[in-house]
N, C-alpha and C positions, 0 to 999 in steps of 0.2 A: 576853608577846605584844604585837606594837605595834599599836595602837590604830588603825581604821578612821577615815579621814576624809573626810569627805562634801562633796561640794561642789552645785551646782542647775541643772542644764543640760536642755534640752530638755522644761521644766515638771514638772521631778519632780527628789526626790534622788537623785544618783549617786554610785557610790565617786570618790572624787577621782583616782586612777588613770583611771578613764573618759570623765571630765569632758575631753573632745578636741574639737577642729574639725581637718577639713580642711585639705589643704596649697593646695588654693584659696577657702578661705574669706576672700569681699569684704574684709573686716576689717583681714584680714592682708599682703592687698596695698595696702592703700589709705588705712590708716586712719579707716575709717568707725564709727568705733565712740563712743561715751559712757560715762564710768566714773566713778566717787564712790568715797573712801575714808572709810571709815568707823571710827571708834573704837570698840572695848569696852573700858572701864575696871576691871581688877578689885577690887572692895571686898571687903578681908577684912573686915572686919568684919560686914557681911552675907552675906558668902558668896555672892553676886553678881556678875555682869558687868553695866555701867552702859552701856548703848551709846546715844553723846551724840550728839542730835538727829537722833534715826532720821528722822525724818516728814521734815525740812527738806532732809536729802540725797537723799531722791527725790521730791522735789519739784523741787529743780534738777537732777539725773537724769532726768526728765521733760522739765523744759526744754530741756535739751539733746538730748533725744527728737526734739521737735518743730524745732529747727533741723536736726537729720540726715534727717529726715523716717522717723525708726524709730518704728512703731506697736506697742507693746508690748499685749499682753491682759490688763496689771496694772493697778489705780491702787495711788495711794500706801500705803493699806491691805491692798493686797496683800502689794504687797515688802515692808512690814514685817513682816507676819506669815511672811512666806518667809523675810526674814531671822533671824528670831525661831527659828521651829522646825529652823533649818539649824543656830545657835547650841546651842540645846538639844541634839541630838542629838550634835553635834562634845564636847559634856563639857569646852569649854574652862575649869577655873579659876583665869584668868589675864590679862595686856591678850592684844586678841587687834586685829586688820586685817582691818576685814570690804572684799570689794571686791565690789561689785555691775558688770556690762559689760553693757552693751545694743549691739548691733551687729549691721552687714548682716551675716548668717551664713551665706547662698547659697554654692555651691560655684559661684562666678560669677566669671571674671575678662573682661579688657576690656572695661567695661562702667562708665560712668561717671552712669547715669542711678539717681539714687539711688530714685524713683519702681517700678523696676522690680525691686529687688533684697529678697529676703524679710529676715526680721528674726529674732532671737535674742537669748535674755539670759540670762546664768547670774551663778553667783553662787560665792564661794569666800570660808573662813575661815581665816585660818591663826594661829597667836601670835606676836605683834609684840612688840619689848622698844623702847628707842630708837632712834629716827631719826635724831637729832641730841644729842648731850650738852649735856642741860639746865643742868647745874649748874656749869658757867660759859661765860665770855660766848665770842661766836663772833668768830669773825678774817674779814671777809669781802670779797670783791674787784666791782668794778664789772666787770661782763663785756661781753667786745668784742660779744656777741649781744646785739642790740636785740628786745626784744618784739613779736611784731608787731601790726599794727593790726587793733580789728574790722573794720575793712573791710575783710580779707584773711582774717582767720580768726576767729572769734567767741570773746574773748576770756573773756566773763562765764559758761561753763559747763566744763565739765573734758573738750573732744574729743580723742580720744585723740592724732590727726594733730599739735594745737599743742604736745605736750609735748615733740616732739623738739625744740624751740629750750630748751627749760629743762633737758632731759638734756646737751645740748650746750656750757651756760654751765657746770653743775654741773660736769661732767666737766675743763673748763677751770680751773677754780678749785677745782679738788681736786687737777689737777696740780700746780697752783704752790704749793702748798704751804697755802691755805686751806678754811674749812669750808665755806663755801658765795659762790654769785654773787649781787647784787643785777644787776637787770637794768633798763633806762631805755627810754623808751619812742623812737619814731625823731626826736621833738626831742630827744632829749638829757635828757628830764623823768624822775623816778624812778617806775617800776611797781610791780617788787615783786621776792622773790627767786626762784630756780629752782623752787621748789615751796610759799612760802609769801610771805602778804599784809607789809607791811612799816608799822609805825610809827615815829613819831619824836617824843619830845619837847622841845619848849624854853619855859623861865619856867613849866614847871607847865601848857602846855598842849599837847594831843596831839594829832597831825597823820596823815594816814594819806591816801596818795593817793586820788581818786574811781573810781569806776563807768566813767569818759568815760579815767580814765589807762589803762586795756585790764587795769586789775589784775583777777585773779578773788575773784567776790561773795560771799568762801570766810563761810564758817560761825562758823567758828571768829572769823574778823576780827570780825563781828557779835556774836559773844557776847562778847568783849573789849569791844568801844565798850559794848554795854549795861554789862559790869560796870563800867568805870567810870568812867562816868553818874551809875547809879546804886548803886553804893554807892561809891564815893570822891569823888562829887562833881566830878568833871573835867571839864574841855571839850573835847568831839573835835570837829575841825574834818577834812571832807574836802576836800581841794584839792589843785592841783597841785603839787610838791616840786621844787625842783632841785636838779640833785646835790652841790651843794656845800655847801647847810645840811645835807646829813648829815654832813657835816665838822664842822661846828658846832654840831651836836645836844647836848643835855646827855645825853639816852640815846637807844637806838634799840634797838628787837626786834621780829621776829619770829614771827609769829604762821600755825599750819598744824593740818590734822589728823592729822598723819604728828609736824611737829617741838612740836606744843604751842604755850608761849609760851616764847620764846627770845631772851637777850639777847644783843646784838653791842657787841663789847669795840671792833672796829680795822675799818676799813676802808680799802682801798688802805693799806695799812700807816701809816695816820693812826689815834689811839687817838679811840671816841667817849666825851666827857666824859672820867673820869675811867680809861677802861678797864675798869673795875670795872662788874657789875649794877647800876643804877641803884634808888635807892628807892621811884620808882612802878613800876618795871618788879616789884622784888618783892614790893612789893603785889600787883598785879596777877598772877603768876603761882602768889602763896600761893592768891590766890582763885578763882585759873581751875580749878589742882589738887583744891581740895575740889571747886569746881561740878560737875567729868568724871566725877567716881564717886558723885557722887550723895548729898554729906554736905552741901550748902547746900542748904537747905528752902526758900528762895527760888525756886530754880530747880529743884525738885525734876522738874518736866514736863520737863524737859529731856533727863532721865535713862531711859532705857527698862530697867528692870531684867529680868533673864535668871538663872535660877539652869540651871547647868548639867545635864545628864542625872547621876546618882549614880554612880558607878565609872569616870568617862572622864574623870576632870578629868587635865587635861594638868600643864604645871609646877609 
């Protein structure tokens, strides 16, 4: 029999078949919407799903609230627990992509006042394998899409409307034959990639554009600089990047909630350093892997464990 799967729409669970909007849902004409991607991590060894930094993603799912001017009837202690028991009952055990959507959900079109337009948020789980192939280094291209500026679209939260310039770079740089785009800001400065924050190292010290390069204040990017901070001892510097020291980087990766932590071998068909994963890069990505499932007791808060419902576990 296949397995019922639930998703959270209209403040309650639905079958995920149900889970619909409208064909004039504000949303879907307009882009008015806020979304977070979320990880579960699955730990065999606990028999757990580790879902990394629940609190922190609706917390910036909030914020991005308040710049859409979407007034949700949760706090952060809600959605978690919504996410929490929407997990439980789906029986996932295995990684799973949780996406939480906040958005005008009126059956309203021409209508641009967002003041006026009611509000919705659901929620959906499904199981995620890889995003991007971690275990070796990525080939990546500079894309003719320029990032655009906050002051055109508010760069630091995940609105649904800004992704179509990073579907549009990705889509280009997977024509030509590579894994993914790095994208530069409209001086010519480096931001970040189609869907994830970007590092760079040289002489032992790591680099990572600022808040002010329009990069987003992803999560994951932060939980990297903490780990290593503090436990390798590193120096992260945020500032601006041009695009030519990544030509001259000794490594460079990638960092996302979708790709992980990801090394890049070549860009614009230049190799960075030596082509090969660099050896803080695999430092760093032995250590990001235990922290996401929940086996470094350092960061053990980080970890939101979930044990599945009994008889639903999926793969």
């Amino acid at each position: 029999m296949t397995q019922q799967i639930w998703a959270f729409l209209g403040g309650k669970q639905v079958p995920e078949e149900d889970a619909t909007v409208g064909v004039k849902t504000h949303a879907l004409h307009y882009g008015t919407a806020v979304f977070e991607g979320i990880r579960g991590n699955w730990n065999e060894r606990l028999g757990k799903v580790a879902i990394f930094r629940l609190e922190e993603h609706y917390e910036r799912l909030l914020r991005g609230c308040k710049i859409l001017r979407i007034n949700l009837p949760y706090s952060v202690a809600d959605l978690c627990k919504i996410t929490i028991d929407l997990l439980e009952k789906n029986g996932f055990a295995e990684d799973v992509y949780i996406r939480p959507l906040a958005f005008k959900g009126e059956q309203l079109v021409a209508n641009l006042n967002l003041n006026t337009v009611a509000d919705e948020f659901m929620l959906v789980i499904q199981p995620f394998g890889d995003y991007i192939d971690n275990s070796r280094p990525l080939k990546c291209q500079t894309s003719s899409w320029r990032r655009p500026m906050d002051s055109s679209m508010p760069t630091g939260v995940k609105i649904s409307g800004l992704y179509t310039t990073s579907i549009l770079a990705k889509t280009e740089a997977l024509a030509a034959g590579f894994d993914e785009a790095i994208l530069l800001n409209q001086d010519g400065s480096v931001s970040e990639g189609s869907g994830e924050n970007l590092f760079m190292i040289r002489d032992g010290v790591i680099n990572t554009p600022s808040e002010t390069d329009n990069c987003l204040l992803g999560i994951t990017r932060d939980s990297v600089i903490q780990l290593a901070k503090d436990e390798l001892g590193l120096e992260v510097v945020q500032r601006h990047i041009h695009r030519s020291e990544l030509y001259l980087a000794d490594e460079v990766f990638l960092t996302g909630t979708a790709a992980h932590l990801t090394s890049v071998g070549e860009l614009d068909n230049r190799n960075i350093g030596t082509g090969e994963t660099g050896h803080i890069t695999k430092k760093l990505q032995d250590l990001y892997f235990k922290t996401v499932v929940g086996d470094q007791p350092n960061y053990a808060d980080w970890c939101t464990m979930v044990t599945p419902s009994s008889g639903k576990a999926g793969g």
